[in-house]
C-alpha positions in Angstrom: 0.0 0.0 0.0 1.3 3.4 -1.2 0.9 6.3 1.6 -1.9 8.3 0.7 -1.6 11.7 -1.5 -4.1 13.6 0.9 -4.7 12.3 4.8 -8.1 13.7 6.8 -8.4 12.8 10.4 -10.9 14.8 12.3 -11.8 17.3 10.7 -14.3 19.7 12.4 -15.6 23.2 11.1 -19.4 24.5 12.9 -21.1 27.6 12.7 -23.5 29.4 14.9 -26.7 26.3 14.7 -25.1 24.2 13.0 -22.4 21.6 12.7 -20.6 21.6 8.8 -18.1 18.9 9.5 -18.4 16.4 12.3 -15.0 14.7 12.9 -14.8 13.8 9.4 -12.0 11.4 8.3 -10.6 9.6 4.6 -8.0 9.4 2.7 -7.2 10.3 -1.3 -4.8 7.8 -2.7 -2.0 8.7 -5.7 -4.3 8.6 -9.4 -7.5 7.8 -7.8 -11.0 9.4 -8.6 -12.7 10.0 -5.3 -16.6 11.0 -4.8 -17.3 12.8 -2.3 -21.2 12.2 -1.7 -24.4 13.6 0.6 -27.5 15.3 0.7 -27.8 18.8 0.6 -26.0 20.7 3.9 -24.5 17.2 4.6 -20.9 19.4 4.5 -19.4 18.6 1.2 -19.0 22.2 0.2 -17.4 23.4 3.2 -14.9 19.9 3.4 -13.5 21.1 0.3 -13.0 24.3 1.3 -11.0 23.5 4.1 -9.1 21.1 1.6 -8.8 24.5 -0.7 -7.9 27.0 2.1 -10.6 29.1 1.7 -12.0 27.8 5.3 -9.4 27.4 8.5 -11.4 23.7 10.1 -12.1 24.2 14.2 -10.4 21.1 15.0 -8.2 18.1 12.7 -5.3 17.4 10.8 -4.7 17.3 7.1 -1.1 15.7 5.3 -0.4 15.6 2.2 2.3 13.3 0.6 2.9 12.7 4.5 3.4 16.2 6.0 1.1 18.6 7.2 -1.3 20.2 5.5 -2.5 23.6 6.7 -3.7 26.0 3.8 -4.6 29.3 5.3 -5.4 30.7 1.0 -6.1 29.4 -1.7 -2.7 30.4 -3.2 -1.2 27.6 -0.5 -3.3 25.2 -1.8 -2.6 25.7 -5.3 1.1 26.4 -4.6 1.2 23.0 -3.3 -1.0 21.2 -5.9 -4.9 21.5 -5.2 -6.6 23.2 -8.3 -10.6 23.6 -8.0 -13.5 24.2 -10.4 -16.6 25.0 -8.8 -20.2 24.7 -9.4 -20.9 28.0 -10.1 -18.4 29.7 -13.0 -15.9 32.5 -11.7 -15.9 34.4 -15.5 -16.2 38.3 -17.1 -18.4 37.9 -20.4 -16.5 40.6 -21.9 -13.4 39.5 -21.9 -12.0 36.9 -24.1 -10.5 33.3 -22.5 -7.0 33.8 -22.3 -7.9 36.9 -20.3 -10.0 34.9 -17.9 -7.4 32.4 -17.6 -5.1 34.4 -17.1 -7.0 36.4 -13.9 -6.6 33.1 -12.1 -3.0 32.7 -12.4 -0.6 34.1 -9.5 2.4 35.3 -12.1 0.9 35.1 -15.8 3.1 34.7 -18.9 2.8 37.0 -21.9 -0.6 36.5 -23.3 0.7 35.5 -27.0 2.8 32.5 -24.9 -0.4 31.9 -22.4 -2.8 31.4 -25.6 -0.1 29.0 -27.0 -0.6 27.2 -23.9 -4.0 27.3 -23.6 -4.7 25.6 -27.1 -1.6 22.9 -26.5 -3.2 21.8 -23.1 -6.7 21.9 -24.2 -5.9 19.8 -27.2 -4.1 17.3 -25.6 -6.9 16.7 -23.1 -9.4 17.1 -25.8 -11.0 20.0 -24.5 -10.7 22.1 -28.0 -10.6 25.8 -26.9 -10.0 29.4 -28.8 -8.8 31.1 -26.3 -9.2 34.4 -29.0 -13.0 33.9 -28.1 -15.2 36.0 -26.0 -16.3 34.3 -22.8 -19.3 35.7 -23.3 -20.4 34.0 -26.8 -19.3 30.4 -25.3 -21.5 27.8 -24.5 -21.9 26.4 -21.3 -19.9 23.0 -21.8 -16.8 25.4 -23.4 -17.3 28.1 -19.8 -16.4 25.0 -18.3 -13.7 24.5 -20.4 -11.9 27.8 -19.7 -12.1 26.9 -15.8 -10.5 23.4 -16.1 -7.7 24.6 -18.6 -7.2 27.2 -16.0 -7.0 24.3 -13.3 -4.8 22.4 -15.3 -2.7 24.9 -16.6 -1.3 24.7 -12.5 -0.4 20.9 -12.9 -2.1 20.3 -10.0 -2.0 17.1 -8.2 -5.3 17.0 -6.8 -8.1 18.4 -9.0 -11.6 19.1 -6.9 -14.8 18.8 -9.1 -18.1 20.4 -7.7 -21.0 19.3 -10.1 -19.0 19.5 -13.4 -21.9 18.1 -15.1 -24.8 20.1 -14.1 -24.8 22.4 -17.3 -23.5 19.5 -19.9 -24.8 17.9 -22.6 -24.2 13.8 -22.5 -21.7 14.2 -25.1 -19.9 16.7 -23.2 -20.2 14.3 -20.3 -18.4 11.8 -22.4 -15.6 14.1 -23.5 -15.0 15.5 -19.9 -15.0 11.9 -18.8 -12.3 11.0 -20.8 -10.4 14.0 -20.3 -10.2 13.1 -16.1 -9.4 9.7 -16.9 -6.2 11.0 -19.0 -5.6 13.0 -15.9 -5.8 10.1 -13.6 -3.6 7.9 -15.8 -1.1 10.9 -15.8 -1.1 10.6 -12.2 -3.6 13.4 -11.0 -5.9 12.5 -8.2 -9.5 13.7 -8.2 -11.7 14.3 -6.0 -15.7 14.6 -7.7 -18.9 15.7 -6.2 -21.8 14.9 -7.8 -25.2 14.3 -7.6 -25.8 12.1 -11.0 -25.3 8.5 -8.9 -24.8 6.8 -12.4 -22.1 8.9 -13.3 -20.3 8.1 -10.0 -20.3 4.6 -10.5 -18.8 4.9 -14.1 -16.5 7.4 -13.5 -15.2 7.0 -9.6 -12.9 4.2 -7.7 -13.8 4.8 -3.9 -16.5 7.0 -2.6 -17.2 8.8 0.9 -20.6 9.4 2.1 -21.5 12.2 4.4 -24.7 12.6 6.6 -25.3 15.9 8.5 -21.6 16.5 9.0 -20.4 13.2 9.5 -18.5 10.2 7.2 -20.9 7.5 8.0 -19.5 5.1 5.3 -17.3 4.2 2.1 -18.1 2.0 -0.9 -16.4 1.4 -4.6 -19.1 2.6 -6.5 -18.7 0.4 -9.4 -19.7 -2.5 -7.1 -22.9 -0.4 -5.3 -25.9 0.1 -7.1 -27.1 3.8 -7.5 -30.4 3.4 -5.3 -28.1 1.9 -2.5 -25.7 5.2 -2.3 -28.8 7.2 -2.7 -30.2 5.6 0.4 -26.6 5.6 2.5 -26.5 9.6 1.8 -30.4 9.8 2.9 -30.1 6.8 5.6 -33.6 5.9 4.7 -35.1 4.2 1.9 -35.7 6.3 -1.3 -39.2 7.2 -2.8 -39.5 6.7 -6.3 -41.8 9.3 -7.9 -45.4 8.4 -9.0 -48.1 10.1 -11.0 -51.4 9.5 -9.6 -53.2 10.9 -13.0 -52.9 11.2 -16.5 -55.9 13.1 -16.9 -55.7 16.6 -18.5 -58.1 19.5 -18.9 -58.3 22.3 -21.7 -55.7 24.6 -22.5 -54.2 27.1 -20.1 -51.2 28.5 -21.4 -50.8 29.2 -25.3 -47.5 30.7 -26.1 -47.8 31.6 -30.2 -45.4 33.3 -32.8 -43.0 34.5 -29.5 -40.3 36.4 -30.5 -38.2 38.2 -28.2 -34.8 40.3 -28.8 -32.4 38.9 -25.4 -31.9 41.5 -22.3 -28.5 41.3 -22.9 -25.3 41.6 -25.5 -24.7 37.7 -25.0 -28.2 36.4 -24.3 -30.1 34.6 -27.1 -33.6 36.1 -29.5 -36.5 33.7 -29.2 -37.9 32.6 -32.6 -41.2 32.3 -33.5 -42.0 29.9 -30.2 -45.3 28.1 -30.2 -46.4 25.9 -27.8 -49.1 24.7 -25.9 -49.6 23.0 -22.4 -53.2 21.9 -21.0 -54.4 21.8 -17.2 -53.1 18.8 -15.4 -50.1 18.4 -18.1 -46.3 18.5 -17.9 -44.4 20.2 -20.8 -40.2 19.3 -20.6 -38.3 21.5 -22.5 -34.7 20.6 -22.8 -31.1 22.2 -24.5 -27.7 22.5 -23.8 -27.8 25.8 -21.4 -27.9 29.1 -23.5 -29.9 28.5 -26.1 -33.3 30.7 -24.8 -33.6 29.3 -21.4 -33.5 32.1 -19.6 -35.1 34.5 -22.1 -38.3 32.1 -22.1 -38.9 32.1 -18.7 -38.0 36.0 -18.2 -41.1 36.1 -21.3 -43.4 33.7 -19.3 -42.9 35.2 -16.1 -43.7 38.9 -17.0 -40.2 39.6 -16.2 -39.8 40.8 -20.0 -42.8 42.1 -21.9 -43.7 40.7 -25.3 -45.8 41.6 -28.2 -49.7 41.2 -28.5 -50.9 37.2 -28.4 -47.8 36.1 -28.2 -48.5 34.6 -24.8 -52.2 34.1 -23.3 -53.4 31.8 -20.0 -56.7 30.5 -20.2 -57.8 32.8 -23.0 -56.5 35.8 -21.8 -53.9 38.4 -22.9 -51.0 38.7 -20.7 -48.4 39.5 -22.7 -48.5 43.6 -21.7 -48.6 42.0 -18.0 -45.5 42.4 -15.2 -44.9 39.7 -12.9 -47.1 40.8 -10.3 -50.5 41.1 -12.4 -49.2 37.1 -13.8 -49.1 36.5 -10.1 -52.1 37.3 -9.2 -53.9 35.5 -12.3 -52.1 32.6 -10.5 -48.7 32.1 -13.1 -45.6 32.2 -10.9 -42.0 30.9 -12.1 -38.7 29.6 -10.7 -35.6 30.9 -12.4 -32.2 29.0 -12.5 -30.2 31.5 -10.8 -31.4 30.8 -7.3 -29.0 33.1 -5.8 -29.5 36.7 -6.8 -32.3 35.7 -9.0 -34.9 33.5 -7.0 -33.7 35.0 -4.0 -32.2 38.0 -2.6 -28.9 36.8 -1.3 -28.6 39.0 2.2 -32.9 39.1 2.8 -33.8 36.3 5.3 -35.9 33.8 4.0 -38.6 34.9 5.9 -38.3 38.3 3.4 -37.6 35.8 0.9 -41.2 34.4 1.3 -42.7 37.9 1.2 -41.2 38.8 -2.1 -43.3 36.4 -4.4 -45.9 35.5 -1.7 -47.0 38.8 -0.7 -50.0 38.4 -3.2 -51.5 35.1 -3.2 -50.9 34.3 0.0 -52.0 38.2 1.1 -48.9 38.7 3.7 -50.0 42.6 3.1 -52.6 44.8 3.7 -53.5 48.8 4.4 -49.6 49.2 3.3 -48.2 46.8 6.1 -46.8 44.0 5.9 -48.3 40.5 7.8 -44.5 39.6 9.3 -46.4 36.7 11.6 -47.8 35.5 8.8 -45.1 35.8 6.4 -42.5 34.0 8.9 -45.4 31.4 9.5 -45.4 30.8 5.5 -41.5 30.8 5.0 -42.0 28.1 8.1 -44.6 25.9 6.6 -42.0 25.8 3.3 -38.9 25.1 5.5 -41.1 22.6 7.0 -42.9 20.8 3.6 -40.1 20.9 1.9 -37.3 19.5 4.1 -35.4 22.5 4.3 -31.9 22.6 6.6 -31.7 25.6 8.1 -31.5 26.8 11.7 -34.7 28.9 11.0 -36.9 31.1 8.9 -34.5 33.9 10.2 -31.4 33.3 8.4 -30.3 35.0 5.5 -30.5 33.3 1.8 -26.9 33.4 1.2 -26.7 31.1 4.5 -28.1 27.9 2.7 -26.1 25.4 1.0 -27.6 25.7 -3.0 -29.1 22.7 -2.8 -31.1 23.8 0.2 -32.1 27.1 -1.5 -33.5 25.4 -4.4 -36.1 23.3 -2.2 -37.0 26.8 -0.5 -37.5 28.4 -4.2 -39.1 25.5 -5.2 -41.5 25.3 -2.5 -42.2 28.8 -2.3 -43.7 28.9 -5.3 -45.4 25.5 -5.4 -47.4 26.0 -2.1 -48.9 29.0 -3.5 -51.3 27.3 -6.1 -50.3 28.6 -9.1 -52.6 27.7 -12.2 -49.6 27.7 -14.3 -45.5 27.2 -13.2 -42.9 27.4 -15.5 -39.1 26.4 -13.6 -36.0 26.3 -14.8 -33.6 23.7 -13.3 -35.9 22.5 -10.8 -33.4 19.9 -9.3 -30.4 21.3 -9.8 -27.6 20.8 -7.2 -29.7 19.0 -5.3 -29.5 15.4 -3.8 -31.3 12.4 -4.8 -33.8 12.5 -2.1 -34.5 16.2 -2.6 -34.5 15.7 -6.3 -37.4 12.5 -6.3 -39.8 15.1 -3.2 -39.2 18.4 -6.2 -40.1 16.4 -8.8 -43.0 14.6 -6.6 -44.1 17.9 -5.4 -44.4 19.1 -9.0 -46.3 15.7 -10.6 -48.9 16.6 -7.4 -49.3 20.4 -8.8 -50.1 19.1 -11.8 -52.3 15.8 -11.2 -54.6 19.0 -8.8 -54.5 20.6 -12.5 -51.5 23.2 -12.8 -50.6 23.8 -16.3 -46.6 23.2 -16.0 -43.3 24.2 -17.6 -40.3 22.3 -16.7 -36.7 23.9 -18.7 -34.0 21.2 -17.6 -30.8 20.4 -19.1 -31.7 16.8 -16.8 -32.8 14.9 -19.8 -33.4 11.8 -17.2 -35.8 14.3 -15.3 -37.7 15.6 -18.1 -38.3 11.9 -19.6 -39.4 10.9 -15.8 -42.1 13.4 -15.4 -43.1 15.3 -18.7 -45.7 14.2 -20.9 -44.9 16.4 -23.3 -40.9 17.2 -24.8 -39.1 19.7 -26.9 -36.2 21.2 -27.1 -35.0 24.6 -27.6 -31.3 25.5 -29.8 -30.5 29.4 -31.0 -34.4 30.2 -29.2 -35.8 28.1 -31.8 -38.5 25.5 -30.2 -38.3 21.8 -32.0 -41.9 20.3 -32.5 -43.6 19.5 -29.4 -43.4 15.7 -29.1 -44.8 13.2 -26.9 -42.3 12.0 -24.3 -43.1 8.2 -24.0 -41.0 6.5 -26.3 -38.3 9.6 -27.2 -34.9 7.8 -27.5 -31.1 9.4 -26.4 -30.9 9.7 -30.9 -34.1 11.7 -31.3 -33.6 13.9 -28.4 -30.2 14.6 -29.2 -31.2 15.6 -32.8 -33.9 17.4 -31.2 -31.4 19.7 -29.2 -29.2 20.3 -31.7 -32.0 21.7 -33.9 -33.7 18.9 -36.2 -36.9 18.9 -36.4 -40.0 16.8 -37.9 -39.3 14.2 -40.4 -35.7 13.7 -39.7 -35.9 13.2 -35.9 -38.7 11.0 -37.5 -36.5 9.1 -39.3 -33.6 8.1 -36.3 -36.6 7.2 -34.8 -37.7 4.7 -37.4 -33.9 3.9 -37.7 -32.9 3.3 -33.9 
């Protein structure tokens, strides 16, 4: 047995009402791919901060290669081998990818010798990247390109993952796959958290699980079925989810001819959308991230206006309507950006509840606001939908992301809304959290909610939508059913074919 490349013993980090990291001890052997595994607020994120210096632990040792391991910055870490991408992308839009790359470095080289560096790497790990490009005019798979180039660009030793699959497309799944097992051959350890079980057991030799805080187990993940780490993160047995009705009612929402100009230099026009979705029904709309997304929900929601008939609920105009006359004709919506979008970062969630729940669930009158029963109302959503947090009081920003999206979720759920259009209902969140969201959304719509789920989860969509399409460059394939739809057609679906040839992969497959 080889010593280990990184050693925990103890490791203990709490903050006021709760515990992050209870005693929490594994080791990281030389070319190994490690998952790291949990529920949402089981400590992950704040165990590999501690790894990355960016959190100083209470109590516990770390070595690495043997000798102690104390970073108190981020530069330490890196300085001694730890490179990290995280979940969320660290990027400027403007400014092209050498230039971002070259932010992260502590002493970069002259940029004509960085963006010869930048293409060598990324085409020997076939990652192909310009590095002449704007950021801003990349997809999401190539964003996460420019972050591990910068990673690798270190040599690091140790390469942390947080959800490097959350924005791909399975194709992209396969070529980053590939790329960390080059690494690992090369002799780079990695250590991988992820909620897509499947992908763990494909890609990852040993696996830690963590329960509020604490390392209550190990397994090889090749030799543990998916269900079985599901319910060792969860430590209870996982609920599948189940329709109770496949009944559906007359047409509420009717989106026809929407075209929309994007909010912003590098967002995407809408063109000529048309869809459809009846009471009681569940339309799945899918894409690689950037293609419309955003800019459909923003034009569902109210948050952008759009031009006459383009979008009408049960018959009715709404098109000239903000988001608080859509509220109160009962359509609400759940962006992707939880943080900053769904929710004001430093407002407690209590204030969080307010802001979308002040109408239906009339939390203001005479000019005042209802605060018992707005804290009563973030309460009942802490409390339905399993949220972990010491309290209604505490601030957004607070949450793990995971825990933030079953508090957006549920915010908006338990108001009743006629018609709910999300985007990235589950994602970041656990497998537990992820079957109750998608549960809790199959119940809105059996009690005859008009729904629109956007998801770059193509396993998601096909488990609750009766209805699929896709959108690429804001275009909207044909609406298809989703019984039946194989990985060919929805692939040709999302990257823009439409009618007779998806058709014909069909016939084909």
């Amino acid at each position: 047995m080889t010593a280990p490349l990184l050693s925990i013993s103890g490791l203990t980090k709490a903050y006021p009402g709760v515990v992050a990291n209870d005693n929490v001890s594994f080791d990281i052997g030389e070319s190994e791919v490690h998952a790291l595994l949990g529920e949402n607020g089981a400590g992950k994120s704040t165990l590999v901060k501690m790894i990355y210096g960016l959190v100083k632990p209470d109590s516990g040792t770390m070595t690495w290669k043997g000798q102690p391991f104390t970073p108190a910055e981020p530069k330490a870490a890196r300085a001694a081998g730890v490179a990290m991408v995280f979940q969320h992308f660290s990027l400027f839009d403007a400014l092209k990818v050498s230039e971002n790359v070259a932010l992260g470095m502590e002493d970069p080289p002259p940029m004509g010798d960085l963006a010869r560096r930048i293409r060598k790497v990324s085409e020997t790990y076939g990652l192909p990247l310009d590095p002449n490009r704007t950021v801003g005019d990349l997809s999401a798979g190539e964003r996460q390109r420019v972050e591990i180039i910068r990673c690798l660009l270190q040599d690091p030793k140790l390469l942390i993952m947080d959800e490097p699959t959350s924005v791909l497309t399975p194709q992209e799944v396969d070529i980053l796959f590939k790329t960390l097992n080059k690494l690992k051959e090369e002799g780079t350890s990695i250590l991988y958290i992820s909620h897509k079980l499947e992908e763990i057991r494909a890609l990852c030799d040993h696996a830690t699980i963590l329960r509020l805080g604490k390392n209550v187990g190990e397994c090889v993940p090749a030799e543990t079925s998916a269900r079985d780490m599901a319910e060792m993160m969860v430590g209870d047995t996982l609920q599948t989810p189940t329709r109770t009705t496949e009944k559906t009612g007359e047409v509420v929402l009717d989106v026809s001819g929407l075209s929309l100009e994007p909010a912003t230099p590098f967002g995407t026009k809408l063109k000529n959308i048309h869809f459809t979705v009846r009471a009681g029904e569940i339309l799945g709309i899918g894409g690689v991230a950037g293609n419309g997304q955003d800019e459909l929900l923003a034009a569902l929601s109210g948050e952008t206006l759009t031009w006459k008939d383009a979008v009408k609920v049960n018959g009715k105009e709404v098109a000239n309507l903000g988001p608080n006359a859509r509220r109160r004709m009962g359509i609400l919506a759940a962006p992707e950006e939880r943080l900053g979008h769904a929710a004001a970062p430093d407002m407690s969630l209590t204030e969080n509840a307010l802001l979308t729940g002040a109408i239906r669930e009339k939390l203001t009158g005479k000019g005042f606001v209802n605060w018992s029963g707005t804290t009563a109302f973030a309460e009942k959503i802490i409390k339905d939908f399993d949220v972990r947090t010491p309290g209604p009081h505490v601030a957004a920003r607070a949450l793990s992301g995971g825990n933030l999206q079953k508090f957006v979720i549920g915010r908006e759920v338990l108001q009743r809304p006629e018609v709910l259009i999300v985007n990235q209902p589950t994602w970041g969140v656990d497998a537990a959290a992820a079957a109750a969201i998608r549960q809790a959304l199959l119940d809105l719509a059996a009690n005859g909610a008009a729904i629109v789920v956007i998801s770059q989860d193509l396993d998601e969509l096909m488990e609750i939508s009766d209805r699929f399409g896709a959108l690429n460059e804001g275009r909207l394939s044909d609406i298809r059913p989703a019984a039946g739809l194989t990985i060919d057609e929805i692939g040709l679906m999302m990257g823009g074919a439409h009618g007779m040839e998806v058709a014909q992969v069909g016939e084909d497959a």
